[in-house]
LOFI-19593 format. One record per residue: residue in one letter; x, y negated, z negated of N, C-alpha, C in turn. Coordinates in steps of 0.001 Angstrom, whole numbers, padded with zeros to 6 digits, always signed. Each point is the difference from the previous one (the first is absolute). Layout:
BEGIN
AXYZXYZXYZ;...
//
This chain:
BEGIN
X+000827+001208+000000-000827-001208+000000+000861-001259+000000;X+000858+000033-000711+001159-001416-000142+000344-000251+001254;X+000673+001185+000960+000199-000484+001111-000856-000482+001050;X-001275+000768-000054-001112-000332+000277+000059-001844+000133;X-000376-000467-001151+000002-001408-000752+001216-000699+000742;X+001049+001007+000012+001251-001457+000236-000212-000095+001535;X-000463+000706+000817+000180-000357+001997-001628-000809-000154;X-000825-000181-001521-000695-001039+000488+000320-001451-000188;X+001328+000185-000856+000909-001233-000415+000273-000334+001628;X+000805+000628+000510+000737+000274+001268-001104-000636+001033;X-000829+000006-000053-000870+000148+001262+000351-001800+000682;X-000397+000151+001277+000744-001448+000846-001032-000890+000337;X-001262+000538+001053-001180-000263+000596-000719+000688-001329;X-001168-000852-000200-000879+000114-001397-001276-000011+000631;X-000712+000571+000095-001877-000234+000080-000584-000007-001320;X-000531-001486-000251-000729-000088-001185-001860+000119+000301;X-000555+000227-000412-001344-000055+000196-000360-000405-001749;X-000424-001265+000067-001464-000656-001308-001147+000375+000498;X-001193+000277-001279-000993-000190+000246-000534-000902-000041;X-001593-000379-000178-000788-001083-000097-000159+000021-001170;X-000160+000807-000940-000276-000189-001595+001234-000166-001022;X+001265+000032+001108+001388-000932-001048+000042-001180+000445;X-000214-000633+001071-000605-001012+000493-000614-001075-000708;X-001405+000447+000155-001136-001041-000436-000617+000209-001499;X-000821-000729-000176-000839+000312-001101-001036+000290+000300;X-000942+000807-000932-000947+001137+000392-001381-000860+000430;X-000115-001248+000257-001218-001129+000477+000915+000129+001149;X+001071-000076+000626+000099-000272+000963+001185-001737+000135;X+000329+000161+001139+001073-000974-000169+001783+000280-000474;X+001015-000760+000072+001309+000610-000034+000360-000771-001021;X+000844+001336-000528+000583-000236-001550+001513-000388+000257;X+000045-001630-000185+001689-000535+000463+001116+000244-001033;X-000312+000479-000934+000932+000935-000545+000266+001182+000113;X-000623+000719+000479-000110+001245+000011+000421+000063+001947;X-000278-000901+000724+000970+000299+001113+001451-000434-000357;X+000247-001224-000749+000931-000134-000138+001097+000841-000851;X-000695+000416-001075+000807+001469-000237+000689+001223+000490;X-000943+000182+001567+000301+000620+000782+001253-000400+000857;X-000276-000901+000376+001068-000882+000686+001595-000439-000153;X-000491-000056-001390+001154-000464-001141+001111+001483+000383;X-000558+001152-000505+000374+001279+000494+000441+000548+001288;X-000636-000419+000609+000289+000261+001861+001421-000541+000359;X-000516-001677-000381+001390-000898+000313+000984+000489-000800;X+000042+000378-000784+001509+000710-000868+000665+000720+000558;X-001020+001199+000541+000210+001482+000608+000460-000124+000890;X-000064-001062+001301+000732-000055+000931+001333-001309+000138;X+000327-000595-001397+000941-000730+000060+001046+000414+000622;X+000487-000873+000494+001579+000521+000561+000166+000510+001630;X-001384+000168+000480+000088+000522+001109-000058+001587-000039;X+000332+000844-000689+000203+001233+000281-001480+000860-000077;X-000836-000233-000732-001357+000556+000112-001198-000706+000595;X-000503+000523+001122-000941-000421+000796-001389+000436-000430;X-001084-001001+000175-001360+000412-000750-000843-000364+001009;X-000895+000834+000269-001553-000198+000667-000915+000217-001391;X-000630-001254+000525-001166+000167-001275-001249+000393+000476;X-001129+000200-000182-001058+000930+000126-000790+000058-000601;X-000599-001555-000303-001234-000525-000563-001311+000388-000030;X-001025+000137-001046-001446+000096+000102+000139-001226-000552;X-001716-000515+000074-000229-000649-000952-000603-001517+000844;X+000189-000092+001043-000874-000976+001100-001674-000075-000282;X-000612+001059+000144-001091+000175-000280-000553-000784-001257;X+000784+000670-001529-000480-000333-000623+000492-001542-000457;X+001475-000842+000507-000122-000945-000064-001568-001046+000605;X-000504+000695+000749-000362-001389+000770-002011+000254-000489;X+000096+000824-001403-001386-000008-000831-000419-001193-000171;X+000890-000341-001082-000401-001517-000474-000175-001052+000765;X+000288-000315+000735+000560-000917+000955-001596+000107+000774;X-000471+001272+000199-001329-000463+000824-001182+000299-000679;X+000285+000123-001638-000829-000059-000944-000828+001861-000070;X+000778+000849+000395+000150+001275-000026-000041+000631-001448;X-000852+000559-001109+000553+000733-001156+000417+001096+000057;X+000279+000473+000900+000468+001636+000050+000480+000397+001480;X+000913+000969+000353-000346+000421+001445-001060+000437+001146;X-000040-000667+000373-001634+000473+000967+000533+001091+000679;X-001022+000730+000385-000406+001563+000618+000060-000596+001373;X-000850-000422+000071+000016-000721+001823+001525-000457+000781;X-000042+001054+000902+000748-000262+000865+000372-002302+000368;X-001294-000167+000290+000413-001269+000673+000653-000936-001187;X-000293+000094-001099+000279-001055-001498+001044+000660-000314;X+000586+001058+000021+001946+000616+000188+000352-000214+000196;X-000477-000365+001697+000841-001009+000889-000206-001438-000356;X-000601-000436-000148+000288-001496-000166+000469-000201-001455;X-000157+001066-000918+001082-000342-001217+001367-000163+000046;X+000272+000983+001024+000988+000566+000806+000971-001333+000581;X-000578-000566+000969-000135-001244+000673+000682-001332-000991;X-000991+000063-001090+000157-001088-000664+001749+000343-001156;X-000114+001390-000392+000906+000636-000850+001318-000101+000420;X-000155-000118+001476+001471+000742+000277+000965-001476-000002;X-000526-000713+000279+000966-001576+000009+000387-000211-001410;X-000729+000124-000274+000096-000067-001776+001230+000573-000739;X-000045+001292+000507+000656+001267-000433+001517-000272+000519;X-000115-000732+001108+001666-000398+001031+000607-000813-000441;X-001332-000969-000167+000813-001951-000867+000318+000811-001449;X-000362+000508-000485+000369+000702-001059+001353+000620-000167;X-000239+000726+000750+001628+000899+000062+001194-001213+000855;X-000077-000756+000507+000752-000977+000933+000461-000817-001353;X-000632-000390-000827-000108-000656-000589+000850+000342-001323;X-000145+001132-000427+000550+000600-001084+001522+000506+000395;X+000115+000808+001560+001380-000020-000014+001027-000914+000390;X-001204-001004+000764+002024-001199+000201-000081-000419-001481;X-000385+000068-000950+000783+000017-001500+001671+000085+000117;X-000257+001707+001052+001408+000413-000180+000819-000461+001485;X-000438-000767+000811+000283-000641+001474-000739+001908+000733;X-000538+000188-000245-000020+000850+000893-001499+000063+001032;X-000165+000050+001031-000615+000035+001243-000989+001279-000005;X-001601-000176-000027-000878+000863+000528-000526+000211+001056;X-000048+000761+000715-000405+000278+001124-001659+000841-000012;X-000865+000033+000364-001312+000554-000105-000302+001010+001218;X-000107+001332+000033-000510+000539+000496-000943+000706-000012;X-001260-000299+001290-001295+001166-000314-000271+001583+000736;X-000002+000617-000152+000187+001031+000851-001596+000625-000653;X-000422+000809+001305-001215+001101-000032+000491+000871+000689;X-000559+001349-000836+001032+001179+000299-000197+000772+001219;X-001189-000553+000871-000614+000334+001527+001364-000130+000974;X+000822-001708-000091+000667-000308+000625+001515+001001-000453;X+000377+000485-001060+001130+000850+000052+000410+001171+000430;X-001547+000329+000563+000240+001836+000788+000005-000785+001168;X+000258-001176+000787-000162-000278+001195+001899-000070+000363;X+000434-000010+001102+001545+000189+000019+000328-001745-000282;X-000540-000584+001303+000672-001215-000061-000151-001325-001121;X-001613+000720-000559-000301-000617-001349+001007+000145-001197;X+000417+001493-000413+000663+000690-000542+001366-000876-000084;X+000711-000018+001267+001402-000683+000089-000005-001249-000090;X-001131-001023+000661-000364-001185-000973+000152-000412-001675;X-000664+000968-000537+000500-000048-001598+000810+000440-000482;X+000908+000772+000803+001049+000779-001017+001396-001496+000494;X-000191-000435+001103+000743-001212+000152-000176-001037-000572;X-001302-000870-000279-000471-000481-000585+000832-000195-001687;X-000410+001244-000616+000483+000309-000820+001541+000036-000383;X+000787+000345+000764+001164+000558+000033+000856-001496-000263;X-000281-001022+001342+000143-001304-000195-000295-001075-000541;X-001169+000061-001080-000182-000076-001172+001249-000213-000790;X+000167+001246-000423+000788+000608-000746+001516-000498+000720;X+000279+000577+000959+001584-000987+000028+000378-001281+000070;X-001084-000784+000536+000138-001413-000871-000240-000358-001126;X-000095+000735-001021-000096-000113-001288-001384-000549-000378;X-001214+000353+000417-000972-000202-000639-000285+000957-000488;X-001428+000186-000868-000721+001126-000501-001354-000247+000332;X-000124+001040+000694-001538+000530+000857-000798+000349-001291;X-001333-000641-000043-000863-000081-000230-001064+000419+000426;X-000440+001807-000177-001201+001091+001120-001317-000588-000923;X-000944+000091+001062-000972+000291-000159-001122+000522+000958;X-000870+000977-000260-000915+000648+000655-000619-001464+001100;X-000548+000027+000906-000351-001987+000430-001910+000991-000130;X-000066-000287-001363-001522+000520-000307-000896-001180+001172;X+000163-001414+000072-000694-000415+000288-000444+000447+001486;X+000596+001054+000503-000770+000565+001300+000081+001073-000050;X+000614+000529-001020-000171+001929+000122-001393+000224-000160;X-000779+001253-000030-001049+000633-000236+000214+001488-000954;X+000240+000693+000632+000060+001500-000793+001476-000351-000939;X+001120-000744+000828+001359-000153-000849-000141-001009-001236;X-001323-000556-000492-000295-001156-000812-000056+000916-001373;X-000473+001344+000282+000068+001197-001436+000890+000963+000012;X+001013-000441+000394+001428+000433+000498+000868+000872-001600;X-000411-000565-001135+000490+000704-001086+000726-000861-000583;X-000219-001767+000100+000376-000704-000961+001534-000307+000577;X+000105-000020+001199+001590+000211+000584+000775+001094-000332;X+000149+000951-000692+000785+000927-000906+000212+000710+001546;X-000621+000609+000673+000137+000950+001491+001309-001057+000417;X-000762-001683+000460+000186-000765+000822+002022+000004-000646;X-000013-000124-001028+001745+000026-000655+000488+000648+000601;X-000173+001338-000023+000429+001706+000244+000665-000678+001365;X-001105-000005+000923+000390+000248+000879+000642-001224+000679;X+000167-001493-000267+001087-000894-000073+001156+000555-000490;X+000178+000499-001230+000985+000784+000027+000654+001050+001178;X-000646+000760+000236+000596+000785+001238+000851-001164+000998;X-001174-000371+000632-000020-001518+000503+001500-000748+000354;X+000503-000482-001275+001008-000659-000303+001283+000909-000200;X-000396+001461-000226+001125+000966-000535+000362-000515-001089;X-001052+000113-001123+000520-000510-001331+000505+001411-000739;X+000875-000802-000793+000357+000974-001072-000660+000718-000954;X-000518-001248-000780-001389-000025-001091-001318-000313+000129;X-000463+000281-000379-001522-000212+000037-000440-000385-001484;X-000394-001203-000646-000270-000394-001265-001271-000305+000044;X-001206+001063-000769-001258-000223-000094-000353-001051-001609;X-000543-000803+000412-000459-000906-001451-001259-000057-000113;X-000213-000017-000907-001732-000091-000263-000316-000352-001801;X-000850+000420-000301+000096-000524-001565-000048+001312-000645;X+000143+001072+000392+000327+001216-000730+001272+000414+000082;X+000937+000361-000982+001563+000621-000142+000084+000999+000654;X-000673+000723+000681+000577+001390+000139-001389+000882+000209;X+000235+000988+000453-001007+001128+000053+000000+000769-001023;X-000973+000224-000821+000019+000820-001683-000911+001280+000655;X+000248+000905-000895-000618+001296+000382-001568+000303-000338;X-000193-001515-000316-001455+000136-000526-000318-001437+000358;X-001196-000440-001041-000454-001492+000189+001226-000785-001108;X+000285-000787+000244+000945-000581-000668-000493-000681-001584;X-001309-000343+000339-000708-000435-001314-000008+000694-000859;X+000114+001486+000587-000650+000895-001162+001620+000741-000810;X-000130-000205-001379+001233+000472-000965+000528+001675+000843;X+001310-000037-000313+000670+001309+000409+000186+000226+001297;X-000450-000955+001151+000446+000055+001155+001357-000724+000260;X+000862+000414+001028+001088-000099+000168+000639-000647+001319;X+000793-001053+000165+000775-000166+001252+000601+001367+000900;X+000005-000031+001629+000522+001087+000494+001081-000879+000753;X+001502+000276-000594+000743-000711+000022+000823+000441+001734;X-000549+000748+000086+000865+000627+001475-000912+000649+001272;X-000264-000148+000560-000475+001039+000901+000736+000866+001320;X+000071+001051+000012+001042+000662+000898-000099+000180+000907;X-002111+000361+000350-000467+000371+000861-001835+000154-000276;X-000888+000213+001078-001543-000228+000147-000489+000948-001528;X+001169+001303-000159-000498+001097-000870-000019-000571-001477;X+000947-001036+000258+000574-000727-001954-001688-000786-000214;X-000947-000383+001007-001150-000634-000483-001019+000824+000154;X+000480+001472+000239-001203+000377+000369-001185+000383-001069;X+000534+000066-001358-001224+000155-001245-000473-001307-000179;X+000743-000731+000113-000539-002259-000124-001110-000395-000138;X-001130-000465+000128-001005-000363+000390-000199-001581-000139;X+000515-000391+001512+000364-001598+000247-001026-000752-000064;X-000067-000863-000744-000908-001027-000176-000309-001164+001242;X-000985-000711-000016-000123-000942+001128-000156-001754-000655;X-000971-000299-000243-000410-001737+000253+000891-000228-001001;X+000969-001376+000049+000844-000796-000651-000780-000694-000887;X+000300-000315-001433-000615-000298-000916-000440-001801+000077;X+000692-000285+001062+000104-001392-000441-001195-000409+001182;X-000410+000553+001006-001238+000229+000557-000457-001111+001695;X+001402-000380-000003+000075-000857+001433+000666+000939+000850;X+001092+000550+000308+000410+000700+000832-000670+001698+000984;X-000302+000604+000521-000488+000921+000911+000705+001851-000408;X+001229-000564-000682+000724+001191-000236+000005+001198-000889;X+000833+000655-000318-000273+000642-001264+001208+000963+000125;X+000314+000889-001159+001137+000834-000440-000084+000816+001860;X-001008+000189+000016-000554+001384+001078+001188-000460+001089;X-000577-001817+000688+000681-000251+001220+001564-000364-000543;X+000554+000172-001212+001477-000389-000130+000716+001076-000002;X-000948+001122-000374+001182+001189-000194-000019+000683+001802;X-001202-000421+000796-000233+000180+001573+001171-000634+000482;X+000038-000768-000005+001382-001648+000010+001547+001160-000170;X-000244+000110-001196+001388+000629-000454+000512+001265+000887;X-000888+001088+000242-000254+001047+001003+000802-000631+000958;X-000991-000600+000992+000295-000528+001469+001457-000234-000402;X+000392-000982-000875+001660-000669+000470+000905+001324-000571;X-000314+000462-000806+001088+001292-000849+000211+000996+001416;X-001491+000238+000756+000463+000798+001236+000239+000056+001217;X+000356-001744-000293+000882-000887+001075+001302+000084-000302;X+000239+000350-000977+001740-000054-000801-000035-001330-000541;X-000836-000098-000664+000418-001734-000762-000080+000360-001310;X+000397-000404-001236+000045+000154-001124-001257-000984-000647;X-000944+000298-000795-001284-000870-000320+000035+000078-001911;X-000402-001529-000714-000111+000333-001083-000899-001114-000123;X-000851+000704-000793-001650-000346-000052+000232-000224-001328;X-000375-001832-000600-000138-000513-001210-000703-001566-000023;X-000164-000316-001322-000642-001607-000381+001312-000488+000636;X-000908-001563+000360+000498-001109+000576+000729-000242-001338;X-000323-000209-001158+000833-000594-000797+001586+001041-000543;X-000012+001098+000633+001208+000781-000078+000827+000044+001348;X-000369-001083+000915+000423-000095+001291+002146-000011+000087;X+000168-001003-001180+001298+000449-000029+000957+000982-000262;X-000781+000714-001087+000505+000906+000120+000043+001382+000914;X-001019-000590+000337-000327+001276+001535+001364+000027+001298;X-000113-001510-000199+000669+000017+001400+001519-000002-000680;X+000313+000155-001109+001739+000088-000254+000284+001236-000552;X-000922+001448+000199+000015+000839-000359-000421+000595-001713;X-000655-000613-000234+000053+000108-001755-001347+001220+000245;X-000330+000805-001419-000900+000777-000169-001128-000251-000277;X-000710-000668+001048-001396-000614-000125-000951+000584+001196;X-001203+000280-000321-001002+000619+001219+000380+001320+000660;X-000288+000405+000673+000266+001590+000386+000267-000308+001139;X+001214+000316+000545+000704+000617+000810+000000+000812+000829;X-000149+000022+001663-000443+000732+000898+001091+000729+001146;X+000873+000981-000370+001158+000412+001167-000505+000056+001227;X+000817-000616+000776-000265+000417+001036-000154+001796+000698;X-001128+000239+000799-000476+001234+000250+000305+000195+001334;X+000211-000819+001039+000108+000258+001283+001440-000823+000518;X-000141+000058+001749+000573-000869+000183-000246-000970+000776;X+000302-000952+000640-000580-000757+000969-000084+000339+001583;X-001323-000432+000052-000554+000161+001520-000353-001399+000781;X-000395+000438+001454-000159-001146+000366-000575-000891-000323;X-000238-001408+000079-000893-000676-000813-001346-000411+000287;X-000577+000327+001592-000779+000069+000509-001336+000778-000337;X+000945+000843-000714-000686+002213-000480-000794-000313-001241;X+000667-001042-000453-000432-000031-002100-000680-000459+000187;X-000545-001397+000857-000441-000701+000425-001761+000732+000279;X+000656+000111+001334-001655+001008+001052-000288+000740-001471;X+000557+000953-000658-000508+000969-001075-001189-000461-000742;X+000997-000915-000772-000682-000512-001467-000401-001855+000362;X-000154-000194+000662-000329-001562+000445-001196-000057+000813;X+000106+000542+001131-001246+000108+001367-001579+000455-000457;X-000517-000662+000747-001031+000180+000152-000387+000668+000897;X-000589+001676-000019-000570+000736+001443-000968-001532+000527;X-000093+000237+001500-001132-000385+000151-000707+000953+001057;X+000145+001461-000116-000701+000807+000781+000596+001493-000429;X-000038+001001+000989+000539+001297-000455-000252+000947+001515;X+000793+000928+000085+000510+001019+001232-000169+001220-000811;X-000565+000705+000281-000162+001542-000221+000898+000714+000837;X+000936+000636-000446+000891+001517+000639+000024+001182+000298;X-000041+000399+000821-000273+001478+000041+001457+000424-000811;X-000152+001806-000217+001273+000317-000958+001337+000005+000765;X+000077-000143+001410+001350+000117+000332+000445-001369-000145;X-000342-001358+000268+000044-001082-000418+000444-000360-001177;X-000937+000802-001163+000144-000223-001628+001436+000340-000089;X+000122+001426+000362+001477+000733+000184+001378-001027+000309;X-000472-000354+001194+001038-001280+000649+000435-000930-000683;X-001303-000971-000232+000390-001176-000675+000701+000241-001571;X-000524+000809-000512+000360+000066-001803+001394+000927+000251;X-000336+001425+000412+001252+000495-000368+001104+000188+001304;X-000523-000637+000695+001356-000266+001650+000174-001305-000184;X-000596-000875-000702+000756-001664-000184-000401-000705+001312;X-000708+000734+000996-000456-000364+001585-001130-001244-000242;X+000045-000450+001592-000687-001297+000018-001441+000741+000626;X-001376-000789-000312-001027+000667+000008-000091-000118+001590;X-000902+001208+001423-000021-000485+001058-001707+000741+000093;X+000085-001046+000662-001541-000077+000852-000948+001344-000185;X+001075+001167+000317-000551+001185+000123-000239+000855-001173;X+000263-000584-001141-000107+000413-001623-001099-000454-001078;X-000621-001232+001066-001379-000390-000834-001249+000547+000650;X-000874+000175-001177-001113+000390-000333-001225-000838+000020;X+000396-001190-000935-001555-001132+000153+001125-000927-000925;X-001159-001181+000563+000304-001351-000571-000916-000713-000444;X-000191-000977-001013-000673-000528-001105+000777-001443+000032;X-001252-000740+000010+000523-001852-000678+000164-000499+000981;X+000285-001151-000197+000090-000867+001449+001422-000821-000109;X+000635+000428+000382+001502-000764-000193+000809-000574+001308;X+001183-000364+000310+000625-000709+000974+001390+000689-000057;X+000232+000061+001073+001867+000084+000429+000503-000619-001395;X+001024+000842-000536+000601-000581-001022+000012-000406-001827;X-001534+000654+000027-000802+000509-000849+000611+001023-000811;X+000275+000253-001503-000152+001252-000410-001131+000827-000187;X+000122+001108+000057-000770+001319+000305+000026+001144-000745;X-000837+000630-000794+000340+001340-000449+000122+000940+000726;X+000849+001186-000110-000074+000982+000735-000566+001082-000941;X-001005+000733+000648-000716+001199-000937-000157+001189+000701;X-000197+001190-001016-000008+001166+000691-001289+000272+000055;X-000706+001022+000304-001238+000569+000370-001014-000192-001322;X+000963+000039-000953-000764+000090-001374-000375-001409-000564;X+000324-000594+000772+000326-001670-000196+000979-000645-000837;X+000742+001074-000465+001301-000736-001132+001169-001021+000900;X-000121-000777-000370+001025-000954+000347+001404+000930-000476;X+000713-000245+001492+001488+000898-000093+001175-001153+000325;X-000900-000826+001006+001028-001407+000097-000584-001104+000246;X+001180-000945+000043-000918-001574+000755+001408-000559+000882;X-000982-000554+000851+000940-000374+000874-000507-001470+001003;X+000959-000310+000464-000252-001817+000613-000816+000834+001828;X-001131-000256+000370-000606+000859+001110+000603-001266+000990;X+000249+000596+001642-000015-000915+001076-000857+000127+000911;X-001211+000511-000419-001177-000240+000882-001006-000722-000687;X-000964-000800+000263-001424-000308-000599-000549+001547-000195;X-001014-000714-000918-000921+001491+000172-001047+000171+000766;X-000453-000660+000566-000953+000347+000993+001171+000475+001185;X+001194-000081+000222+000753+000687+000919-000117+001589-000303;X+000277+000433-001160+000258+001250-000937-000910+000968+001120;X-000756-000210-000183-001357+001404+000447+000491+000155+001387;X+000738-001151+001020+000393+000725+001155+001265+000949-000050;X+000848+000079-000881+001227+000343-000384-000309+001225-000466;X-001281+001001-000511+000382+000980-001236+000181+000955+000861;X+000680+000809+000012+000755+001315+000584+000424+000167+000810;X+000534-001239+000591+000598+000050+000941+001025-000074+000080;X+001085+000206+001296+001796+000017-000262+000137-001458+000681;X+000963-000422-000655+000674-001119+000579-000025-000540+001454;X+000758+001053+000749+000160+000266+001392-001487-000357+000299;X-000874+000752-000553-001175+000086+000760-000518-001320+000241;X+000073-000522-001238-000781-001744+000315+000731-000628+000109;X+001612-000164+000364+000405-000653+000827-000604-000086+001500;X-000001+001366+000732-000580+000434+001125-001521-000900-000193;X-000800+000141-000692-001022-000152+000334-000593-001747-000411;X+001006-000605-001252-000408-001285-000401+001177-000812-000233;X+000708+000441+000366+001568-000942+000357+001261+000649-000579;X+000856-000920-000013+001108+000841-000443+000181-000853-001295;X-000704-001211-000866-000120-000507-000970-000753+000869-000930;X-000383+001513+000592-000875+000764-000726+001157+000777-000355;X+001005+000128+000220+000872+001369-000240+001188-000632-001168;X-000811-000031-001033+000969+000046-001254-000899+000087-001067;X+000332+000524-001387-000521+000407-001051-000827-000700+000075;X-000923+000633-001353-001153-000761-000438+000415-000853-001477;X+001054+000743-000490+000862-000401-001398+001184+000218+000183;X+001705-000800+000177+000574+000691+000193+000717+000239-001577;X+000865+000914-000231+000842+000693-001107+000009-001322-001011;X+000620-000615+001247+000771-001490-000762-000833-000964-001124;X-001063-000070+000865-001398-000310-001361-001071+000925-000429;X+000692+000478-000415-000748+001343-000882+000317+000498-001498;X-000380+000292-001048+000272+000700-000749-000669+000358-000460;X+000220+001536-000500-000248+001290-000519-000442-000361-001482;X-001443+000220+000002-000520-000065-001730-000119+001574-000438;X-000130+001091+000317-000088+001402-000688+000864+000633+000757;X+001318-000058-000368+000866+001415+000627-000146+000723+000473;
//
């Protein structure tokens, strides 16, 4: 475990993710001590130049309650967004504000996780980002709720970290929130315990993870941080999930919050992305030599391997791929519309080249945007 702790001393590139309930206060609105605490910490951590930080904000939303005379988070999609709207300037002059304290430069970025399974979207932000960062600012993520839809209940950003992390090729992954750690029980209740390490999915598997944050503005809960922790641990990133107010010691290695080894290693960044980010917006049925192909030949899906199609989607679209039984086996970025689909099913390549051009003779998914959800 010590050594564990000391390569999180070590670590270079940092992904921090706050929530909204270390943030604000529970009416709503931003607590300028309590960012500035944060801040105070950040700017330390990367003195000197040698440690680089993406930060990975919630908390837009519930800044911008008060402000439009809001007592609580609204359910409604459209008043999210315009909390959203009103929150997020707030939330920037805020952080802009608190770090040239230390001369240091914020940069704001919004990302929705539709645009990161896309290629040229994809390389947009990882540049974006990258240059950020070598001119010495610190990027400032946030979900851009004010036009997402399905990505607006995204999990409180905790996913949205993870996979910035990949993203950036961070080292660490630092989850904050107002709970220390994952306890093996409810934390309120006497005789439950911190789980100071986790090795792997099996170390939580008796757990029973809790959800809504006590402080009652933010979307998240234990459920989507230890999801968070997963994704980056089996990206190869190292993740340690604790309170904002133990933030320093998190990030200089000390024994605070539980600790997540890395489980995998890194893949493309496109893959983590389409997986755990995308939105299907339709689905392809396979016959079994297909299923065969795509999952356990690593092959790109062709024309002559589908079965039926469902949803109404566009060139470029992600897609589930399913077997007969309907289990989703993959998803993948499609290059046909779907009303194209139904002329395509069983047929060979060759063939509808011959018969509907030679713009007909290439996959329907190729390898390259694809990945394998059941082995």
């Amino acid at each position: 475990m010590a050594g564990a702790r000391q390569a999180v001393g070590e670590a270079r590139r940092i992904v921090v993710k706050v929530g909204s309930s270390s943030l604000t206060t529970a009416a709503g609105g931003l607590d300028a001590d309590r960012v500035d605490a944060l801040v105070d910490v950040l700017a330390k951590t990367r003195s000197g130049g040698e440690r680089e930080i993406v930060l990975v904000s919630s908390g837009a939303i519930a800044a911008g309650l008060a402000p439009l005379g809001l007592r609580r988070r609204p359910t409604d999609l459209a008043r999210q967004q315009a909390a959203a709207s009103v929150g997020q300037g707030l939330l920037v002059a805020r952080y802009t504000a608190s770090f040239a304290r230390y001369g240091v430069r914020v940069g704001q970025v919004l990302l929705t996780s539709d645009d990161m399974s896309r290629r040229a979207h994809h390389r947009n932000a990882s540049r974006t980002l990258d240059k950020l960062l070598a001119m010495g600012a610190l990027p400032v993520v946030n979900e851009n709720d004010t036009v997402a839809t399905d990505e607006i209940r995204f999990g409180d950003n905790d996913r949205l970290a993870a996979l910035v992390a990949h993203l950036v090729r961070a080292d660490l992954l630092v989850l904050l929130s107002d709970v220390d750690g994952v306890y093996d029980g409810d934390p309120a209740r006497p005789g439950t315990s911190r789980i100071a390490e986790v090795a792997g999915p099996g170390d939580l598997a008796h757990v029973e993870i809790g959800s809504a944050g006590k402080a009652g503005v933010g979307t998240g809960g234990m459920v989507t941080k230890v999801e968070a922790a997963r994704i980056a641990a089996a990206a190869g990133i190292q993740v340690v999930l604790t309170s904002a107010i133990h933030a320093a010691d998190a990030l200089t290695g000390g024994d605070t919050g539980t600790y997540f080894h890395p489980t995998g290693r890194r893949s493309a960044d496109r893959l983590l992305w389409l997986q755990h980010a995308s939105t299907p917006q339709g689905s392809l049925t396979l016959d079994e030599g297909a299923v065969r192909a795509v999952v356990q030949g690593r092959k790109s899906l062709l024309p002559a391997g589908i079965a039926g199609v469902e949803g109404e989607f566009s060139a470029g679209d992600p897609v589930e791929l399913r077997d007969r039984e309907g289990r989703a086996v993959a998803r993948g970025l499609v290059n046909f519309d779907a009303k194209e689909i139904p002329l395509l099913i069983g047929r060979s390549t060759h063939e509808l080249a011959r018969d509907l051009g030679p713009e007909y003779e290439r996959e329907v998914v190729h390898r390259d945007d694809l990945v394998v959800l059941h082995p």
